[in-house]
Backbone as JSON Lines, residues from 0, in Angstrom:
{"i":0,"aa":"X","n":[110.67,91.42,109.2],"ca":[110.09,92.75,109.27],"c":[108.61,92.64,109.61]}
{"i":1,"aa":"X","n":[107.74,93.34,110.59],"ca":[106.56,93.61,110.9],"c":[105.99,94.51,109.96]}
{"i":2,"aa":"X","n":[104.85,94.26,109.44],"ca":[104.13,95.15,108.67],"c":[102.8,95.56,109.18]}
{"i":3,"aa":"X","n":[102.93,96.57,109.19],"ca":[101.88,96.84,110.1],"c":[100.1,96.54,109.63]}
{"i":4,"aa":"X","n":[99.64,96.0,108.62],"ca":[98.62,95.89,108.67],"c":[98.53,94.32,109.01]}
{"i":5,"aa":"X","n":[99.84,93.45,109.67],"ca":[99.43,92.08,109.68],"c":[98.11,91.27,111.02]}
{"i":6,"aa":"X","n":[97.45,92.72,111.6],"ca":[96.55,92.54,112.63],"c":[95.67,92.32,111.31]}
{"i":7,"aa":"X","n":[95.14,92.57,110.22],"ca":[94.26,92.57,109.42],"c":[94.22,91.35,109.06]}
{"i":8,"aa":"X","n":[95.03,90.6,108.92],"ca":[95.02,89.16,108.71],"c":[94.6,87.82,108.9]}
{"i":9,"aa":"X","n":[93.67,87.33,108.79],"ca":[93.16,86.47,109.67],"c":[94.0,85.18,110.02]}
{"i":10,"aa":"X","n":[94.05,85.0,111.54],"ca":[94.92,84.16,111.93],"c":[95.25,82.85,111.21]}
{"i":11,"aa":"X","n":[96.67,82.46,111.26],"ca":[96.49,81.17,110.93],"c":[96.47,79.63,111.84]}
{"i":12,"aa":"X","n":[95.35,79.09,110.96],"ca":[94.92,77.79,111.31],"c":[95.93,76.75,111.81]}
{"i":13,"aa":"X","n":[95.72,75.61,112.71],"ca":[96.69,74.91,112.95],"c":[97.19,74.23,111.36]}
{"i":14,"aa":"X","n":[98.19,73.75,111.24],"ca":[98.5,73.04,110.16],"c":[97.57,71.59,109.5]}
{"i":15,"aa":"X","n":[97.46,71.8,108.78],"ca":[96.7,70.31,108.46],"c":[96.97,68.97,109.05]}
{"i":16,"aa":"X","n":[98.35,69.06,109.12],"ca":[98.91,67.85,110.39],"c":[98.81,67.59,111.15]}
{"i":17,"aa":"X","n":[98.63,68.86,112.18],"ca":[98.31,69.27,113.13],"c":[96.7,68.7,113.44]}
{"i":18,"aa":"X","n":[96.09,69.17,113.05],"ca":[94.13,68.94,112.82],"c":[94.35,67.65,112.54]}
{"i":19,"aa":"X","n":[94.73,66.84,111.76],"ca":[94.55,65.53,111.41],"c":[95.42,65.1,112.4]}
{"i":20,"aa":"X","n":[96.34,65.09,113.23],"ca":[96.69,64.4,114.29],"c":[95.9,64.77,115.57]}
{"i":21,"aa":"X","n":[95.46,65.26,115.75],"ca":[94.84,65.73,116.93],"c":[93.37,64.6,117.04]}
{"i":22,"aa":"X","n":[93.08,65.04,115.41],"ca":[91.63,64.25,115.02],"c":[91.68,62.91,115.18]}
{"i":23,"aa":"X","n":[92.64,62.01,115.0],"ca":[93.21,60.41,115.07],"c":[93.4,60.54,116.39]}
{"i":24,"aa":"X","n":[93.58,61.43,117.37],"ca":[94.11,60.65,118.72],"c":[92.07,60.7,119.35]}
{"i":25,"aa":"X","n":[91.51,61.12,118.76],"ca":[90.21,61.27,118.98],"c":[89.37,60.21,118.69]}
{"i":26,"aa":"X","n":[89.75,59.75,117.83],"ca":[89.43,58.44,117.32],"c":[89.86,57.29,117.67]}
{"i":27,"aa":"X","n":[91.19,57.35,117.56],"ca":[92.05,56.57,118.53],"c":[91.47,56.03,120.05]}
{"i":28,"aa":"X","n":[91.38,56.77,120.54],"ca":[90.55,57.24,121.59],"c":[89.26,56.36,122.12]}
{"i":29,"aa":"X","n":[88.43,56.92,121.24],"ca":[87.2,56.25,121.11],"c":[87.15,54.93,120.65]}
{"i":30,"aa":"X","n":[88.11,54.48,119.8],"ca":[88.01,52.97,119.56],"c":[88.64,52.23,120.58]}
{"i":31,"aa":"X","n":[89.2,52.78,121.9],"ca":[90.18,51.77,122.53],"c":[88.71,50.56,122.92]}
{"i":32,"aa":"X","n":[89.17,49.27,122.62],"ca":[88.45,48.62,123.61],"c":[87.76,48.21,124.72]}
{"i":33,"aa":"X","n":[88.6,49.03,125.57],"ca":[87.96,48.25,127.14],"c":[86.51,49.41,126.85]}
{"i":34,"aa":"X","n":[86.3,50.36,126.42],"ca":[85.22,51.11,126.57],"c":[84.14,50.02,126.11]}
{"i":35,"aa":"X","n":[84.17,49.23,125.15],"ca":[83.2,48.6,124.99],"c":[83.0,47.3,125.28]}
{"i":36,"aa":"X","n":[84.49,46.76,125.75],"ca":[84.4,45.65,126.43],"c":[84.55,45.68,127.68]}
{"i":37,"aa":"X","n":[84.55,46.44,128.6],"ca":[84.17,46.71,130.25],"c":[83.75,47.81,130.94]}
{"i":38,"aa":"X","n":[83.29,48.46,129.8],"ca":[82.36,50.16,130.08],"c":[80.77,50.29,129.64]}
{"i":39,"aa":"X","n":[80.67,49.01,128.92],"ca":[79.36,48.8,128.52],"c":[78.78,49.61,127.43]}
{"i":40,"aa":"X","n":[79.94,50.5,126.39],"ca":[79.39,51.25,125.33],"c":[79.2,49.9,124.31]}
{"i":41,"aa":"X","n":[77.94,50.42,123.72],"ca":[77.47,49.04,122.56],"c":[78.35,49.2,121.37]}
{"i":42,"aa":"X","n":[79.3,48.55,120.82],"ca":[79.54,47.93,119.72],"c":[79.08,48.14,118.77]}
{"i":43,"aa":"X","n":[78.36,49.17,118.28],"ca":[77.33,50.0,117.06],"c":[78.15,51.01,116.67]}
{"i":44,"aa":"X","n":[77.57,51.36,115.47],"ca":[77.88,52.23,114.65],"c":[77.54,53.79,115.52]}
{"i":45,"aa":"X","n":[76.17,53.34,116.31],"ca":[75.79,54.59,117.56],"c":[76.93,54.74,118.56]}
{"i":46,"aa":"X","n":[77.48,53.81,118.66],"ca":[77.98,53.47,120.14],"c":[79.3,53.86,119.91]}
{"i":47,"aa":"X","n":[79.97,53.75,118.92],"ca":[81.29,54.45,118.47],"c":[80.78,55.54,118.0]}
{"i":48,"aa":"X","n":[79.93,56.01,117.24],"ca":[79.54,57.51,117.12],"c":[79.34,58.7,118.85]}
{"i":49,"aa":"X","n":[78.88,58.21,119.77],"ca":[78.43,58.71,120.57],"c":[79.63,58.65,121.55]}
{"i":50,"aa":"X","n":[81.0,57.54,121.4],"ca":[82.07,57.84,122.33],"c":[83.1,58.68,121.24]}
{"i":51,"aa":"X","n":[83.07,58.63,120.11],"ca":[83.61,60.22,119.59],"c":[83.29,61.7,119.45]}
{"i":52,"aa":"X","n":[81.23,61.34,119.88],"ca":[81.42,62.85,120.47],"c":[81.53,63.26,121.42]}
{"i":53,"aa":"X","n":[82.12,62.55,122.55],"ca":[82.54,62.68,123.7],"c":[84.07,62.89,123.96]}
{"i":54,"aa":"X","n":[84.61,62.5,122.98],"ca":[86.07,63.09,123.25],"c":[86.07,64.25,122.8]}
{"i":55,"aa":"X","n":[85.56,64.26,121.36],"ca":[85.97,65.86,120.87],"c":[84.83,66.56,121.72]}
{"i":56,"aa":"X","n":[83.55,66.15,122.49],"ca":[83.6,67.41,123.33],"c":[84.38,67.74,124.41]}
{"i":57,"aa":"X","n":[85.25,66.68,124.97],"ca":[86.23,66.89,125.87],"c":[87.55,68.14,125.82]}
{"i":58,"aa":"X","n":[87.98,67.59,124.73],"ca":[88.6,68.39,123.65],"c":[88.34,69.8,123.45]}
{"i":59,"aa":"X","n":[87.18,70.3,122.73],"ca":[86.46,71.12,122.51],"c":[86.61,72.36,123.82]}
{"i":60,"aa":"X","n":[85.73,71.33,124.56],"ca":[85.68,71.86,126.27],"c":[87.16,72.55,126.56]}
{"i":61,"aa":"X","n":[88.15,71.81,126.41],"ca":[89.72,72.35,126.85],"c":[89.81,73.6,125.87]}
{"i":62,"aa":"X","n":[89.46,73.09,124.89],"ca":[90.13,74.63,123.98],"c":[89.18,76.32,124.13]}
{"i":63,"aa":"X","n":[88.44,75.38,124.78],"ca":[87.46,77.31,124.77],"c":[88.31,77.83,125.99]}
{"i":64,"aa":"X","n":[89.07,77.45,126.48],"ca":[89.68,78.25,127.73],"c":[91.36,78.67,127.07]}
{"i":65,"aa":"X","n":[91.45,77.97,125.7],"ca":[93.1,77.89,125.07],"c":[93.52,79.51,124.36]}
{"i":66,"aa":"X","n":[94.3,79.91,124.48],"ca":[94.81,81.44,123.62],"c":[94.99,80.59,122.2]}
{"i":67,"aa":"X","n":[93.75,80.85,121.69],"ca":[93.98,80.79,119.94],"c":[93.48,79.59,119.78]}
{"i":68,"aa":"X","n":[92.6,78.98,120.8],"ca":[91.79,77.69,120.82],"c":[90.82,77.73,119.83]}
{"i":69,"aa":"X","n":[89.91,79.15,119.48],"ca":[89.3,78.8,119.14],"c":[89.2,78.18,117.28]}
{"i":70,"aa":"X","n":[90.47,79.03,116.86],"ca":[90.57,78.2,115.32],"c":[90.63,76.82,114.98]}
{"i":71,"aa":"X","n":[91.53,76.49,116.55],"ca":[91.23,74.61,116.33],"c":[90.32,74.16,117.01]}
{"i":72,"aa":"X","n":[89.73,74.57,117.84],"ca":[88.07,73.65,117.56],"c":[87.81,74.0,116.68]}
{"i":73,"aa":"X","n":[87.49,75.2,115.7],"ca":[86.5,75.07,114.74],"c":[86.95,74.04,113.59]}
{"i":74,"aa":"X","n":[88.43,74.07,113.13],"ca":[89.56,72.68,112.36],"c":[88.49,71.71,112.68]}
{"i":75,"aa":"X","n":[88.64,71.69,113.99],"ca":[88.5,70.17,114.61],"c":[86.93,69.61,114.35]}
{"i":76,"aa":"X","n":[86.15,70.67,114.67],"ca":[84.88,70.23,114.28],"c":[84.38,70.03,112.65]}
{"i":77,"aa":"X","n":[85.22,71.11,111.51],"ca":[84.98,71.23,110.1],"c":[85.58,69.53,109.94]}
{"i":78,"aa":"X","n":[86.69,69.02,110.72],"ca":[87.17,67.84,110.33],"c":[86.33,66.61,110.57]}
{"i":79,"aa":"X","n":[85.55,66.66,111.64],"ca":[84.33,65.51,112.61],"c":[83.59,65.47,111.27]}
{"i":80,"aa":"X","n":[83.21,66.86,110.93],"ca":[81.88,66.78,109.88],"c":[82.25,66.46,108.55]}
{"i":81,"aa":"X","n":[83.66,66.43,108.15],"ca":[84.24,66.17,106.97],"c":[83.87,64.02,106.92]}
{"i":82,"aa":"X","n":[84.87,63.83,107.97],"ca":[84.96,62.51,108.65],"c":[83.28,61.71,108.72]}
{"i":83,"aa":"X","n":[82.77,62.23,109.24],"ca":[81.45,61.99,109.25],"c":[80.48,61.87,107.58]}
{"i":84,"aa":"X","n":[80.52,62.73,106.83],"ca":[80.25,62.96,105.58],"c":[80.85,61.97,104.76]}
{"i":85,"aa":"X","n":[82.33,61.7,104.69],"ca":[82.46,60.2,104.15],"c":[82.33,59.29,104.77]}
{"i":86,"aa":"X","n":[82.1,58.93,105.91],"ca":[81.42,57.66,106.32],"c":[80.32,57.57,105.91]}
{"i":87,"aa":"X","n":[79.48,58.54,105.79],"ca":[78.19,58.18,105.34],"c":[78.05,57.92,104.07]}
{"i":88,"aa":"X","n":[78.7,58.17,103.04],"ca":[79.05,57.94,101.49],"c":[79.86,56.73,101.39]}
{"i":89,"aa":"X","n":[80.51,56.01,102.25],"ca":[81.64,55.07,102.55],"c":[79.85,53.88,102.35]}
{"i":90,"aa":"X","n":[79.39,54.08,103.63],"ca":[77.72,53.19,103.71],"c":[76.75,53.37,102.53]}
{"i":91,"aa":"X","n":[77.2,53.9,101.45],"ca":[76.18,53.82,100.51],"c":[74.89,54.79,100.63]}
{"i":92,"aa":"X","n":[75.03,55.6,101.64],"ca":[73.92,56.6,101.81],"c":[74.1,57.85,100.72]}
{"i":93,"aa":"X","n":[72.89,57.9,99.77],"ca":[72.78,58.8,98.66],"c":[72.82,60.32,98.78]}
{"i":94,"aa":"X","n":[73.81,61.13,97.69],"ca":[73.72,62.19,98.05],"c":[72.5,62.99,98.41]}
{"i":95,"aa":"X","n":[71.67,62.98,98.07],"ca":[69.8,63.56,98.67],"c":[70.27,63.45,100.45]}
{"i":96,"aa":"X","n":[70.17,62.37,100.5],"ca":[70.12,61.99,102.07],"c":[71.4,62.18,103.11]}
{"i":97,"aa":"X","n":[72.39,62.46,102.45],"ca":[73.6,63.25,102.93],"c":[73.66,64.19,103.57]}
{"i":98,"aa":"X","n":[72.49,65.34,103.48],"ca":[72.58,66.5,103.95],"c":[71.53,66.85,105.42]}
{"i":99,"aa":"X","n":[70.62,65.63,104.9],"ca":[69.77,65.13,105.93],"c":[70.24,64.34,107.36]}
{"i":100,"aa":"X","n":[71.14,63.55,106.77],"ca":[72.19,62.5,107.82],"c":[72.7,63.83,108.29]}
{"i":101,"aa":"X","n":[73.71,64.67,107.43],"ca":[74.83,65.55,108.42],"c":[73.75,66.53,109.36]}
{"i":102,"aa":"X","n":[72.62,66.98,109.43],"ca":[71.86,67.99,110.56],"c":[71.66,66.98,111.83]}
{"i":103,"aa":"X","n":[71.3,65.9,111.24],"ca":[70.89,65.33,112.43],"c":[72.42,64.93,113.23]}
{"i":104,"aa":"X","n":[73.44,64.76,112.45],"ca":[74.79,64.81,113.21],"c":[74.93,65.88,114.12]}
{"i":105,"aa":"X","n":[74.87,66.94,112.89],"ca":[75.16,68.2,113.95],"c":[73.98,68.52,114.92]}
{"i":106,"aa":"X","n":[72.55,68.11,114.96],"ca":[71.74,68.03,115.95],"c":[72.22,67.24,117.61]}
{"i":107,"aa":"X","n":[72.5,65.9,117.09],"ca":[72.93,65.23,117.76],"c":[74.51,66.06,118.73]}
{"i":108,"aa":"X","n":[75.36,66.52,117.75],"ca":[76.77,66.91,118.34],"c":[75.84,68.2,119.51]}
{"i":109,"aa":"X","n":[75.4,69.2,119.18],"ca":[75.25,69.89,119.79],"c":[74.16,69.7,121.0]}
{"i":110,"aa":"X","n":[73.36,68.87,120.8],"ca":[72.71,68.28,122.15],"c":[73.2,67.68,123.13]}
{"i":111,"aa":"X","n":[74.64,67.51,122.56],"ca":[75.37,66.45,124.06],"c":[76.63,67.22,124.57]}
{"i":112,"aa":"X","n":[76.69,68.15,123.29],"ca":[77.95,69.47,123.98],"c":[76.78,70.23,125.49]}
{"i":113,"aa":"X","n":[75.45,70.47,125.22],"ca":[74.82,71.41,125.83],"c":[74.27,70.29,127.24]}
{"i":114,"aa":"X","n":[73.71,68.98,127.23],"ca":[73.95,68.24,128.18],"c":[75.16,67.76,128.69]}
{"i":115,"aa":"X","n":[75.95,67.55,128.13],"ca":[77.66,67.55,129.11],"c":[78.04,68.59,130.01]}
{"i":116,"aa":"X","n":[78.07,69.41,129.11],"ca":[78.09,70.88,129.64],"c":[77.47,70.69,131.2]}
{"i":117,"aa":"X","n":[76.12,71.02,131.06],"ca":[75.76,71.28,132.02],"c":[75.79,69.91,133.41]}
{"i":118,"aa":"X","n":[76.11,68.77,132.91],"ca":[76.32,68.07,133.75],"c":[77.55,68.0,134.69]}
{"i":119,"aa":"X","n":[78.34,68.02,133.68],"ca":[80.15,68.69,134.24],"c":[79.98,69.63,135.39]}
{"i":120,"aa":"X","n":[78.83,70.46,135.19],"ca":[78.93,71.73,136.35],"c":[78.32,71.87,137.06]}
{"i":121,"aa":"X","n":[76.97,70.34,137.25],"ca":[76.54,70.01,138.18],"c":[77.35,69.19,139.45]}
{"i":122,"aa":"X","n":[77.32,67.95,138.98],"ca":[77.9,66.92,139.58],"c":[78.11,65.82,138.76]}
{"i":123,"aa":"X","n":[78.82,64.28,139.46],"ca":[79.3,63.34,139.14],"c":[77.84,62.45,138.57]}
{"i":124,"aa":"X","n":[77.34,62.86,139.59],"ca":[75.73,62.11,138.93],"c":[74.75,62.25,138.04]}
{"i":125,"aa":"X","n":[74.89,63.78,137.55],"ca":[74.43,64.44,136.3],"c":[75.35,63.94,135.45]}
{"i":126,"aa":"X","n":[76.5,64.02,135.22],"ca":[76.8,63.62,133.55],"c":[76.96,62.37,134.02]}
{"i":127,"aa":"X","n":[77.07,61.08,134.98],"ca":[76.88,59.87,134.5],"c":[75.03,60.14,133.8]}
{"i":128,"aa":"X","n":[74.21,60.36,134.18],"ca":[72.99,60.39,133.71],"c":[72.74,60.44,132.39]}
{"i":129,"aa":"X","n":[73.38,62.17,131.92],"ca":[73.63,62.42,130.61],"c":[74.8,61.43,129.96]}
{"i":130,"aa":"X","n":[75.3,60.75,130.27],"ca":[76.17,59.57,129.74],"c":[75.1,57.86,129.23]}
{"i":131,"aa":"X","n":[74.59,57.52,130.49],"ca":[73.74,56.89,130.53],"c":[72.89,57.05,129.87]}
{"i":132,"aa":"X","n":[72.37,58.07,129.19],"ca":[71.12,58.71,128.11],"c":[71.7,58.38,126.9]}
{"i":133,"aa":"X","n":[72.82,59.27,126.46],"ca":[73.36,59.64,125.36],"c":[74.27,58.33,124.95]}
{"i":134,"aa":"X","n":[74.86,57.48,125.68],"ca":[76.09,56.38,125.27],"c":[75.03,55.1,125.27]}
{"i":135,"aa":"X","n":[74.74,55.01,126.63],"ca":[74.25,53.67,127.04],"c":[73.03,53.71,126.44]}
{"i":136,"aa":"X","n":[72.17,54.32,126.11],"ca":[71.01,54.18,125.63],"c":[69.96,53.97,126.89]}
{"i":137,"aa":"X","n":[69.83,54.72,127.91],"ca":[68.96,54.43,129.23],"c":[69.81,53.18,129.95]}
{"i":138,"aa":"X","n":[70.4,52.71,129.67],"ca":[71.02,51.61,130.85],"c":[71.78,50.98,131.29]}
{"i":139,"aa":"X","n":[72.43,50.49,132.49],"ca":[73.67,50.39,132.93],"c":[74.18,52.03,133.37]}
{"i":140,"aa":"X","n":[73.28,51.74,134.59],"ca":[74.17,53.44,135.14],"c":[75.55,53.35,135.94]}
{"i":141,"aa":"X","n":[75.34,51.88,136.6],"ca":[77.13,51.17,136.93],"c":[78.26,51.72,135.71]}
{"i":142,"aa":"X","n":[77.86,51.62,134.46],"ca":[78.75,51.67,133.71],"c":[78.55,53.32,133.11]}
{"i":143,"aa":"X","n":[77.81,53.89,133.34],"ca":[77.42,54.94,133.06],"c":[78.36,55.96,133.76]}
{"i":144,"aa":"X","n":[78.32,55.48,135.34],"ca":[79.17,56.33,136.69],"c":[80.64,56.05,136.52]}
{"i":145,"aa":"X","n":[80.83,55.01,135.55],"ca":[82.62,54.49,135.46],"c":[82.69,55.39,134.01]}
{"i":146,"aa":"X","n":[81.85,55.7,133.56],"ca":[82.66,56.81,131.91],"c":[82.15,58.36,132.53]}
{"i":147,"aa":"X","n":[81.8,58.42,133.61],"ca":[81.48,59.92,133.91],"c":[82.21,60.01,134.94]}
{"i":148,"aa":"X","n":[83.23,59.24,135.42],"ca":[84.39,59.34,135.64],"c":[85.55,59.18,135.02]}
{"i":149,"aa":"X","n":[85.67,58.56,134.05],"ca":[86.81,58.77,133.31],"c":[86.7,60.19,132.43]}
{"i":150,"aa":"X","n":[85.97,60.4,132.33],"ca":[85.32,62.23,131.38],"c":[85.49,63.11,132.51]}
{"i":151,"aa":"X","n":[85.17,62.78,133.67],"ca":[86.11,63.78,134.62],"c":[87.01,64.14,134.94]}
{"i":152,"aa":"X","n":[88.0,62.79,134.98],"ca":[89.42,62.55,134.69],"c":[89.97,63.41,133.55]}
{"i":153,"aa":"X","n":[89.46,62.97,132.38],"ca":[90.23,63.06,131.19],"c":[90.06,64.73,131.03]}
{"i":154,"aa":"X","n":[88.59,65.58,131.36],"ca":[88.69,66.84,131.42],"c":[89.69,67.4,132.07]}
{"i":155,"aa":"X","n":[89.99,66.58,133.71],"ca":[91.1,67.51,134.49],"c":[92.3,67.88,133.72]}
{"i":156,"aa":"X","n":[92.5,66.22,133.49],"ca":[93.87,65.84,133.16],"c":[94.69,66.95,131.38]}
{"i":157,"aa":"X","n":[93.32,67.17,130.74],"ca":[93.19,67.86,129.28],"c":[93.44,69.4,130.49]}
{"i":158,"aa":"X","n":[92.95,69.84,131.27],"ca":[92.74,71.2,132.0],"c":[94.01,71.66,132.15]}
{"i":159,"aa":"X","n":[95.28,70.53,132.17],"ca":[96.3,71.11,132.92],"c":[97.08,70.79,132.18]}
{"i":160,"aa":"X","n":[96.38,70.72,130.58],"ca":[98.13,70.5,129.49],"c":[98.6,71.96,129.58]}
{"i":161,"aa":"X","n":[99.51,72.56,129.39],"ca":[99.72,74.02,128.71],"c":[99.08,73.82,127.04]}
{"i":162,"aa":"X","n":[98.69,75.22,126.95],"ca":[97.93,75.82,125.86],"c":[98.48,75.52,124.72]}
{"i":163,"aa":"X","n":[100.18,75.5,124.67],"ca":[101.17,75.83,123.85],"c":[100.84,74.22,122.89]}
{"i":164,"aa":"X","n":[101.43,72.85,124.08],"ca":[101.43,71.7,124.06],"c":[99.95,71.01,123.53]}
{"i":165,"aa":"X","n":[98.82,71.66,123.85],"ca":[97.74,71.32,123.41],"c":[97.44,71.76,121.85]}
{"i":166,"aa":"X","n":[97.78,72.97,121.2],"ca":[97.07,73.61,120.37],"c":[98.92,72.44,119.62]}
{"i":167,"aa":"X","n":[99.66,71.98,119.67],"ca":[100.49,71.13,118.81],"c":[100.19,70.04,118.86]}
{"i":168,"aa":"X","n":[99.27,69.71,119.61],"ca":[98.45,68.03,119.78],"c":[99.6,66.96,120.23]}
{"i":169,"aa":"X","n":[100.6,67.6,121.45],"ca":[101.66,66.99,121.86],"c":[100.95,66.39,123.25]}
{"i":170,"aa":"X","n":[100.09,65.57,123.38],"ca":[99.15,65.58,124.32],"c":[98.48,64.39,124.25]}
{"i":171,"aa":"X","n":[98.04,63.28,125.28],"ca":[97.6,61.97,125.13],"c":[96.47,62.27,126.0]}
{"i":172,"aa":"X","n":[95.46,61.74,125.67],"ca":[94.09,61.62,126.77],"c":[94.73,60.61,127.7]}
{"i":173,"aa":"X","n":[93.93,60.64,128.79],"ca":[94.33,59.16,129.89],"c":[93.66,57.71,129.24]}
{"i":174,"aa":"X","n":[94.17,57.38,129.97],"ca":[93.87,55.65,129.83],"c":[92.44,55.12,130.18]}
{"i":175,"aa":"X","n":[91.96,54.72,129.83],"ca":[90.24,54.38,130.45],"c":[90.29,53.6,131.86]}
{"i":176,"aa":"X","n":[89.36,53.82,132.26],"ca":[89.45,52.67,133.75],"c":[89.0,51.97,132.9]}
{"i":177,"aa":"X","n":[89.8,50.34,133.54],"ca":[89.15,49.06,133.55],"c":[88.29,48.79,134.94]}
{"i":178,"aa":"X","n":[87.49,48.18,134.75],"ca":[86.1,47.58,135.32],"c":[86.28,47.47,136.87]}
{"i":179,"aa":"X","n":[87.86,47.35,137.09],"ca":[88.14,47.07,138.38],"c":[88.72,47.86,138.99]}
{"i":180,"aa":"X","n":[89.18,48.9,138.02],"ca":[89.78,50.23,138.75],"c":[88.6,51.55,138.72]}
{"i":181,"aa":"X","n":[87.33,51.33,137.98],"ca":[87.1,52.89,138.24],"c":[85.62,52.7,139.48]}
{"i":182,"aa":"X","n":[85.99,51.76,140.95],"ca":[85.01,52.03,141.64],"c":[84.94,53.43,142.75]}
């Protein structure tokens, strides 16, 4: 039976399963190897921080165009900052300084959503740049132009899941180029 005040309702959220699987293929993701063994991302605590906010802005990016996207980005991001918050308690960093660490996270997240952004809708050579800034730390733009192509890739390839299949996290990012495939 329909009741009619169920427009009053605020939608519901993907399932917790849902958000936490979506969140692991993000991670997943970001830890594959060849990124740091033939893409030139550093092996740091930065360097895996800075290729997970690049998927979930990938991610992110797909769902602002999704019917009902936007409850799971926001999942998805309450989950980054959840994720993030015990790692930093995982390292022994004191609650005082907890709240200090998470701005500069979310400083950081939102400075590279707003440079991606706009590099994506420049050209291939703007977000290797903003890649090269933000991943590489100023250098290796060779390796810079091979992950601002695979982030081009992986945007298309995320562009053309259906909405349905995406918002159930029935959905794999692509494969990274290796060193010899992304000239």
């Amino acid at each position: 039976m329909l009741w009619p005040f169920n427009h009053f309702r605020k939608p519901r959220l993907a399932p917790a399963g849902t958000i936490e699987a979506i969140y692991g293929m993000i991670v997943t993701q970001a830890r594959e190897p060849i990124f740091y063994r033939d893409l030139g991302v550093p092996d740091t605590v930065n360097g895996r921080f800075d290729l997970l906010l690049l998927h979930l802005w990938l991610l992110l990016r797909r769902l602002r165009t999704a019917q009902g996207g936007t409850e799971l980005s926001q999942a998805l991001f309450d989950r980054f900052c959840e994720d993030m918050d015990d790692n930093l308690r995982e390292m022994g960093v004191g609650d005082q300084t907890v709240p200090k660490r998470m701005r500069a996270f979310g400083e950081a997240f939102y400075g590279r959503v707003q440079a991606y952004d706009q590099a994506i809708e420049a050209d291939a050579e703007a977000l290797a740049q903003a890649i090269c800034k933000n991943i590489l730390n100023g250098t290796g733009m060779d390796h810079a132009r091979r992950l601002a192509a695979y982030a081009k890739a992986a945007n298309a390839q995320l562009g053309q899941i259906a909405d349905p299949t995406l918002l159930l996290g029935s959905f794999k990012f692509p494969a990274p180029f290796r060193e010899d495939e992304a000239s």
